[in-house]
NUNUFI-937443 format. One record per atom (N, C-alpha, C, O): residue in one letter; x, z, y. Coordinates in steps of 0.1 Angstrom, whole numbers, plus 5000, padded with zeros to 4 digits. Example, Ala and Ser with C-alpha at 12.3 -4.5 7.8 and 13.67 -1.06 7.14 Angstrom:
BEGIN
A513250784943/A512350784955/A513250784967/A514250854967/S512850714978/S513750714989/S512950795000/S513450805011/
This chain:
BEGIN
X495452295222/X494552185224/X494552085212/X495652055208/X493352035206/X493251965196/X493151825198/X492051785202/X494251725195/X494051595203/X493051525192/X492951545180/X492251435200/X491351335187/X491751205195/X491651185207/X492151145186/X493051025182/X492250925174/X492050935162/X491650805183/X490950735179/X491450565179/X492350525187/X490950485172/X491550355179/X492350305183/X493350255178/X491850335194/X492850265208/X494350325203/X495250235203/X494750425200/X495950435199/X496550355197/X497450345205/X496350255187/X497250195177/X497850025189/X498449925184/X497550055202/X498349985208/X499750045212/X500649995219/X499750175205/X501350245210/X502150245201/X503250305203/X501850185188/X502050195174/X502950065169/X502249965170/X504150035165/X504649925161/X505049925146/X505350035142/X505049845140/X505349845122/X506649905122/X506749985113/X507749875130/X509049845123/X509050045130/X509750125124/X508150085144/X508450245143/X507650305131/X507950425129/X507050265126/X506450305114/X507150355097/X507050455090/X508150165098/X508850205088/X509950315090/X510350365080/X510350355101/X511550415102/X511050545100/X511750625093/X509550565107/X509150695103/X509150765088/X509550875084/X508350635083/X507950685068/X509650685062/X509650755051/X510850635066/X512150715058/X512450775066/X513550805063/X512250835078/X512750965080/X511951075074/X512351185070/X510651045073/X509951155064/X510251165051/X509651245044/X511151085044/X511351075030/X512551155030/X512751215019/X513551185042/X514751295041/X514451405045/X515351495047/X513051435048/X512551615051/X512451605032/X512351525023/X512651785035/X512251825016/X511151765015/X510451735025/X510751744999/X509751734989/X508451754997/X508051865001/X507651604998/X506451685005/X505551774985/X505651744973/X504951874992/X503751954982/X502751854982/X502451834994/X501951774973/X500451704973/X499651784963/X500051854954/X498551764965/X497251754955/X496451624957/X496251554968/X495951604944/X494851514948/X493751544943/X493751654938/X492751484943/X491051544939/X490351454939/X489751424950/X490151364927/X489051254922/X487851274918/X487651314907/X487051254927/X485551254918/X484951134916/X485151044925/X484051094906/X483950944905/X482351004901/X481951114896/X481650884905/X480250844903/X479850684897/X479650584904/X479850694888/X479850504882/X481350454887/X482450494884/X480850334899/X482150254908/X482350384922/X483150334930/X482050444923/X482050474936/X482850614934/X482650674923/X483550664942/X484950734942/X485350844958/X485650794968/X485250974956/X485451084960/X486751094959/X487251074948/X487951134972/X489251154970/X489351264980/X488651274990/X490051314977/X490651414988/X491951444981/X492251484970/X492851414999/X494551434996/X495051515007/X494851515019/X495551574999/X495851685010/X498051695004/X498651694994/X498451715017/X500551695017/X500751835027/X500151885036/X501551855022/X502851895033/X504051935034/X504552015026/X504551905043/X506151895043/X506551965051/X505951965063/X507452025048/X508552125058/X509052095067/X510052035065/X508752135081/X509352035093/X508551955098/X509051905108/X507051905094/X506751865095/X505051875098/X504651855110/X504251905088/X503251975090/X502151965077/X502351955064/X501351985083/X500151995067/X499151845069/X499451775078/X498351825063/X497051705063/X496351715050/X496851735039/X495251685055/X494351705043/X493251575049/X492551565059/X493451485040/X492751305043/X491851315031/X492251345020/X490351295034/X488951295023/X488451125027/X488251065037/X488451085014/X487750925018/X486950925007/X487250994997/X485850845011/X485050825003/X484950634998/X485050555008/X484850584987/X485350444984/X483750384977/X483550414965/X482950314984/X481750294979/X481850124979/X481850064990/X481950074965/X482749934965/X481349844970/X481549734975/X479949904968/X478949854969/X478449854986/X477449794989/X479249914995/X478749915006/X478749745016/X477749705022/X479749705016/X480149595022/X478349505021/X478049425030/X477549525011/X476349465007/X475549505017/X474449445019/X475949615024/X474849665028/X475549655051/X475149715060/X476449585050/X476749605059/X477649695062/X477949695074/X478349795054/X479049895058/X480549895048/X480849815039/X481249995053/X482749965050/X482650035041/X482050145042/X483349975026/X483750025018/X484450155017/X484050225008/X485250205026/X485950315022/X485750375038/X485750305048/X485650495038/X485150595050/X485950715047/X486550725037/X485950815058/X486850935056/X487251005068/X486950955079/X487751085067/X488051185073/X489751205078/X490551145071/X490251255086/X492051285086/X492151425101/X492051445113/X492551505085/X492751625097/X494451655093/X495051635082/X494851695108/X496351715111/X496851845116/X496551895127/X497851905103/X497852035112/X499552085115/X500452035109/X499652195124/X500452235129/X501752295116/X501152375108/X502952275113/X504052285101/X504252435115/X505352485112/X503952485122/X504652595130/X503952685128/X504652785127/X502552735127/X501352815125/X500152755117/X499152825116/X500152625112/X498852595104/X497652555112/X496652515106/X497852555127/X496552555137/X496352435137/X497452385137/X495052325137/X494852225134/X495052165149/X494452195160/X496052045146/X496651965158/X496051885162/X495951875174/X495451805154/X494751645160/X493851605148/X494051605136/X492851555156/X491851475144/X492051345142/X491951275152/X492351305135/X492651095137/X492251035129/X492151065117/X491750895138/X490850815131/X491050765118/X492150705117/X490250775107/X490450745096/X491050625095/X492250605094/X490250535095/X490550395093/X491950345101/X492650255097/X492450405112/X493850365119/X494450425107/X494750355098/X494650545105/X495650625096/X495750565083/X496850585077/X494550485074/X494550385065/X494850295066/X495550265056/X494850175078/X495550065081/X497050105080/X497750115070/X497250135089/X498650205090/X499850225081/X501050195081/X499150285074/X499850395061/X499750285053/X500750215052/X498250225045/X498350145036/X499949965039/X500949935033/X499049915051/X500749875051/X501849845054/X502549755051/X502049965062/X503650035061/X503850035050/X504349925045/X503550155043/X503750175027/X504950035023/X506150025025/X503849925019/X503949815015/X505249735023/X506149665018/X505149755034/X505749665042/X507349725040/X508349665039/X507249845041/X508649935036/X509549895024/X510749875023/X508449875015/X508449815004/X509249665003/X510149634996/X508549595012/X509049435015/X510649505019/X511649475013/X510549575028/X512149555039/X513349585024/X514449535024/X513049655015/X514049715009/X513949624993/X514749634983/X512849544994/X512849464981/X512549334978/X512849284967/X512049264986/X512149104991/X513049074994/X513949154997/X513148954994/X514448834997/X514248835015/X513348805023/X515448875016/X515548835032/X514648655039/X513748655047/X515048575034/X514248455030/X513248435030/X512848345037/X512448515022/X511048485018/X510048435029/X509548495038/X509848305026/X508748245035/X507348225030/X506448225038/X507148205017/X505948225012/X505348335008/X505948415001/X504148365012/X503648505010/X502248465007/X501448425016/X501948474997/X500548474986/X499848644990/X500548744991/X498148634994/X497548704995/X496748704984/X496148594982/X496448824973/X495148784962/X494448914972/X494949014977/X493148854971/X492348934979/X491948914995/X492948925002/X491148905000/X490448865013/X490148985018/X489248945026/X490149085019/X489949195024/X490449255034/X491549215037/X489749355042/X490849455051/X491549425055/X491749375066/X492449465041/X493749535034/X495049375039/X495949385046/X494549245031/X494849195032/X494849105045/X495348995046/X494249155055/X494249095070/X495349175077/X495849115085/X495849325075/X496149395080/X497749355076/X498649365084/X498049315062/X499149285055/X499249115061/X500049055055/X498849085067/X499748965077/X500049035090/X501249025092/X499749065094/X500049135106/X501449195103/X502449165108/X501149315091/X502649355090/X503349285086/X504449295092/X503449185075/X504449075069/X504949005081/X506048965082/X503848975093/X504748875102/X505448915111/X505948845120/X505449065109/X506349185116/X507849135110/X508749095118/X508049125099/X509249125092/X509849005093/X510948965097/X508348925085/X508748765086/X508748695091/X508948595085/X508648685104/X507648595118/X507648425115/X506848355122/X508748365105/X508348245100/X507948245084/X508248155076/X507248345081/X506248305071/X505148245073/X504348245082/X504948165060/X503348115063/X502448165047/X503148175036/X501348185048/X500348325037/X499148205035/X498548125042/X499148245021/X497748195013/X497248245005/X497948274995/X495948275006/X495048315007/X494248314993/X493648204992/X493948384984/X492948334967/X492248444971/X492948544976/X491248444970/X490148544965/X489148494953/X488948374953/X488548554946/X487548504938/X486548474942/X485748414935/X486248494957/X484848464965/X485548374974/X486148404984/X485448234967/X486448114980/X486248134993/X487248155001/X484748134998/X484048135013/X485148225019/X485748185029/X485448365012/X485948475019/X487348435022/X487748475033/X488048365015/X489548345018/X489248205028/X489648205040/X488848115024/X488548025037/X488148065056/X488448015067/X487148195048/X487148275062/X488248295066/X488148325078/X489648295062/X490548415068/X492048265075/X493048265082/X491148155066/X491848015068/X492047985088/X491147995096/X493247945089/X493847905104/X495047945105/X495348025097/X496047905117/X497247905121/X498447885108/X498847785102/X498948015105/X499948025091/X499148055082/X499748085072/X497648045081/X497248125069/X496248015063/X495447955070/X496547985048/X495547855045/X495047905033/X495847975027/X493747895029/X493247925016/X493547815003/X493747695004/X493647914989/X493747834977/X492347844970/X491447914975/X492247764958/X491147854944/X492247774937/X491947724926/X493247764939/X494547734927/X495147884927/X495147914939/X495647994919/X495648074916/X497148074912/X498048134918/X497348024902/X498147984896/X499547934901/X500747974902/X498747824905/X499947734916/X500747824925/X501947834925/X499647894934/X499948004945/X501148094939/X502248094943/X500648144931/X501848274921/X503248154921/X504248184928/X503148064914/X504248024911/X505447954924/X506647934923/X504547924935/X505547894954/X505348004954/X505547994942/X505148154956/X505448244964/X506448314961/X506948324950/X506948394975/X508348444973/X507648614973/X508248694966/X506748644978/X505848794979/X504548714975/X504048604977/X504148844967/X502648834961/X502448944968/X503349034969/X500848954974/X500549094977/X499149114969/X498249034970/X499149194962/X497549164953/X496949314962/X497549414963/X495649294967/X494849444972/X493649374967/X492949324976/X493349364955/X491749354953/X491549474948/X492449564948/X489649514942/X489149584934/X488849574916/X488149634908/X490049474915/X489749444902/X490349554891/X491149634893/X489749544879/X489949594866/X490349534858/X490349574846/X490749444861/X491349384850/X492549264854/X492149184862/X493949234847/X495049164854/X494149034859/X493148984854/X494848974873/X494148824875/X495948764878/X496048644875/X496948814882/X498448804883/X498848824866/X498748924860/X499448684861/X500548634851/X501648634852/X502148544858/X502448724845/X503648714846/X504348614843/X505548604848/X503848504833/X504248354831/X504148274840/X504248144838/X503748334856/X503748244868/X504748264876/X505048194886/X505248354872/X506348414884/X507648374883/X508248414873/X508148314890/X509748254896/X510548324896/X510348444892/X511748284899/X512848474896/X513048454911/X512848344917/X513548574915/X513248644931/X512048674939/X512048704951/X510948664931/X509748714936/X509248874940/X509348954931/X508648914953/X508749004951/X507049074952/X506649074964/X506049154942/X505049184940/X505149294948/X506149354949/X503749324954/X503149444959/X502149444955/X501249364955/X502149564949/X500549604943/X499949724949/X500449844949/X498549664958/X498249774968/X496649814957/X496349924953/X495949704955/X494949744950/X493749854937/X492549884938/X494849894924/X494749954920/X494650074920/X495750124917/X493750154923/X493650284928/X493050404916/X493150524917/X492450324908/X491650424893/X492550404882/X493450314881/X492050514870/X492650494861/X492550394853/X493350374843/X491250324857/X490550164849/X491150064860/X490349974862/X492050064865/X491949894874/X493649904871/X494549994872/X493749714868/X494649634869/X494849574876/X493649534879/X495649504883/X496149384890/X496749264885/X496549144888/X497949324874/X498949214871/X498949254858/X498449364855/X499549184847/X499249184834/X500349254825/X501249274833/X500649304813/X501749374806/X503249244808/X504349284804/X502949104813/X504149064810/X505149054824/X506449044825/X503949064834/X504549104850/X505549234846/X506749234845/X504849314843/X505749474844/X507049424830/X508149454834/X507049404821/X508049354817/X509349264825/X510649264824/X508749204829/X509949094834/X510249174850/X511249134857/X509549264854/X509949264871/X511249414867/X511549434855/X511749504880/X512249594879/X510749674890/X510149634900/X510649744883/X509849864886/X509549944894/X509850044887/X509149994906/X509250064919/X507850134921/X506750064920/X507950294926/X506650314928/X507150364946/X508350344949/X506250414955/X505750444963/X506450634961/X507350694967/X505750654952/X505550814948/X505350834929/X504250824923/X506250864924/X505750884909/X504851004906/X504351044895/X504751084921/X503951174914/X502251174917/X501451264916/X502051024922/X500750984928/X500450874919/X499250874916/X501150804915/X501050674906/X501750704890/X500950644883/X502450744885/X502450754866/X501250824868/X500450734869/X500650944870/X499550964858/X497650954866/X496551014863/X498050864875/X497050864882/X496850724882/X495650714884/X497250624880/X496650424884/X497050374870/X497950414862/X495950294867/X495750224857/X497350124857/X498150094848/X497350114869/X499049994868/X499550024860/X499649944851/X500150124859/X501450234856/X501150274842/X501550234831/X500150364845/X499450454836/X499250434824/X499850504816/X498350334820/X497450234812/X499050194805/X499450264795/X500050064810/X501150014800/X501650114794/X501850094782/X502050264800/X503150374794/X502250434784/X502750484774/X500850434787/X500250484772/X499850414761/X499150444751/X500650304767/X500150184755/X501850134749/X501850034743/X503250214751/X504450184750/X504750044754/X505549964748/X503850004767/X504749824774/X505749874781/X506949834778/X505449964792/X506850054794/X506650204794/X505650264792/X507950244796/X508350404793/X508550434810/X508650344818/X508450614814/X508550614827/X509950614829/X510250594841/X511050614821/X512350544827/X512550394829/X513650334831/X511250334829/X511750234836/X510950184850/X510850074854/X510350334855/X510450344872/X511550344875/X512150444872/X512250234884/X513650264886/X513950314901/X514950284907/X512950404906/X513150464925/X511550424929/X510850324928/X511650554935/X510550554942/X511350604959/X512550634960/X510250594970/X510850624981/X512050744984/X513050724991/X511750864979/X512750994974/X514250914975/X515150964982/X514450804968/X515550764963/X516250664970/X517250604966/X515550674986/X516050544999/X517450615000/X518550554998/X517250755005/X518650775008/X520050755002/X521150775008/X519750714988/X520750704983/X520950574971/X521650574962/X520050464976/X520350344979/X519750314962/X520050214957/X519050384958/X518050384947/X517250234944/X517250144935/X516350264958/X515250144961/X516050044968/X516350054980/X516349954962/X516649784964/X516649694953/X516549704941/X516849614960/X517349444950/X518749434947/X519749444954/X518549404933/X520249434928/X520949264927/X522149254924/X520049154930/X520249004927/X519248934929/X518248954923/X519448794941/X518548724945/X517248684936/X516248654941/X517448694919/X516948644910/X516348734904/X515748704894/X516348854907/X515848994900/X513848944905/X513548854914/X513248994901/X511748994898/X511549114904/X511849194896/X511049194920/X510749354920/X509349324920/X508649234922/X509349474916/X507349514919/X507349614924/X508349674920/X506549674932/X505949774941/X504849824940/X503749754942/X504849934936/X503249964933/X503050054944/X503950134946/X501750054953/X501950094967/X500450214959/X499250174956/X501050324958/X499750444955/X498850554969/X497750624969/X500050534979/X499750614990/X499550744989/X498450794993/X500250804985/X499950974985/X499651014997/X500050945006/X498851135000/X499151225014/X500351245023/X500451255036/X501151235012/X502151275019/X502051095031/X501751115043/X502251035028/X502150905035/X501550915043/X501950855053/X500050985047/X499150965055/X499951085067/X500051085079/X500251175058/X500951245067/X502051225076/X502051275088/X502851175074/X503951095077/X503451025087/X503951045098/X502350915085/X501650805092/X501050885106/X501350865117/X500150955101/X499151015112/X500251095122/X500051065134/X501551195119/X501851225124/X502851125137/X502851145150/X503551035132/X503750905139/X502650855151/X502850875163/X501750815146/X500450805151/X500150915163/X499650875173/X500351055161/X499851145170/X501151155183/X501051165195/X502351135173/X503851145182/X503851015192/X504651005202/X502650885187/X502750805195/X502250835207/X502850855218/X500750825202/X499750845213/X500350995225/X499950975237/X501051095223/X501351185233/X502351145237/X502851215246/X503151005235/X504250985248/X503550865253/X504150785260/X502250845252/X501750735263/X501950755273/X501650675282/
């Protein structure tokens, strides 16, 4: 029987079972990925397909149309099929957009647990989006006395998102320089995050860069932070983040210092309250797989 897994699940779903998932899935072998970009002007064809031993197969198709929101409709749309690691027979269909919330941040939020300051009460949002509504939710999983502000380059939009712990800036600057977590998820191409703003113990997440043309944060951020990917084999030769400085010698790929692979063996952390990390959150399949399967393991012990 083929479960379809919609929505509502995600009342069976908690962040902190989430994180635990995505490292136990990081001590099954090596997930296998591909990925598959097709681009039209701004607008962007993906398909990722993982699988891990023990675990199962997924093949996630999204489509990223930066121009939709204009028209009333969501930017990013897709597909998530889930299949059986015991015979291949396809297990459950699940809703795209849960398996993207989810995944995207977890990811992230995994990220925070192993590279933020236990501390950290300030949390800077660049970007009004989604992405970034979804990322209070999970930050106040971890942090429950944080309070988050808000920059977007469309003020209205981060004012929208203004109430309880969350207050909007158009100080940009200022913001960078009180925060203890930066989370940047815009669509930009180009750095709007200075590394001449950043405090020591700050900890960046960079969710938004997803092409070979977009930046987030500038050549002097990645200089001064210590370096962390998600997946190096989804992010060095695939995101402008990464990509773009090493072919330009700002950095070399030894100075990714752990990506998730490397939890088990105490790789991914903070080595001193005053260290600078960064996170570049790329989401491979493998993640969605990881995620969705969580997600499916949820919904069947309701």
């Amino acid at each position: 029987m083929i479960d379809i897994i919609g929505p509502e699940a995600e009342a069976h779903l908690t962040w902190n079972g989430l994180t635990d998932a995505l490292e136990a899935g990081h001590r099954l072998p090596k997930a296998e990925i591909a990925d598959i970009f097709l681009y039209r002007g701004k607008d962007t064809l993906l398909s990722r397909a993982a699988w891990i031993s023990g675990l199962g197969q997924l093949v996630k198709t999204a489509t990223i149309f930066p121009g939709n929101p204009s028209h009333g409709l969501p930017s990013v749309n897709g597909a998530v099929n889930l299949y059986s690691d015991r015979d291949g027979t396809l297990e459950a269909l699940v809703d795209f957009h849960l398996v993207t919330k989810w995944k995207t941040a977890g990811d992230s939020l995994l990220a925070a647990k192993k590279l933020a300051r236990p501390d950290s009460r300030n949390i800077l949002l660049v970007g009004a989006g989604t992405v970034a509504r979804s990322m209070i939710e999970a930050y106040g999983s971890l942090f429950p006395e944080a309070r988050f502000t808000v920059w977007n380059r469309s003020p209205e939009k981060a004012q929208a998102m203004a109430g309880g712990k969350v207050s909007a800036t158009e100080d940009l600057e200022a913001a960078v320089r009180a925060a203890d977590i930066i989370c940047t998820a815009t669509m930009s191409h180009d750095p709007v995050v200075k590394g001449k703003w950043l405090k020591p113990g700050t900890h960046l997440d960079l969710i938004g860069a997803y092409r070979p043309d977009m930046r987030e944060v500038d050549d002097e951020t990645l200089r001064r932070a210590s370096i962390f990917v998600d997946s190096r084999a989804t992010t060095i030769g695939h995101i402008g983040e990464i990509k773009d400085p090493i072919a330009r010698g700002v950095i070399s790929e030894s100075d990714i210092r752990a990506d998730y692979y490397d939890l088990s063996h105490g790789g991914f952390a903070r080595r001193s309250a005053e260290e600078i990390t960064l996170a570049k959150n790329g989401g491979g399949a493998h993640l969605d797989l990881m995620t969705a399967s969580y997600i499916a393991a949820m919904w069947r012990l309701r």
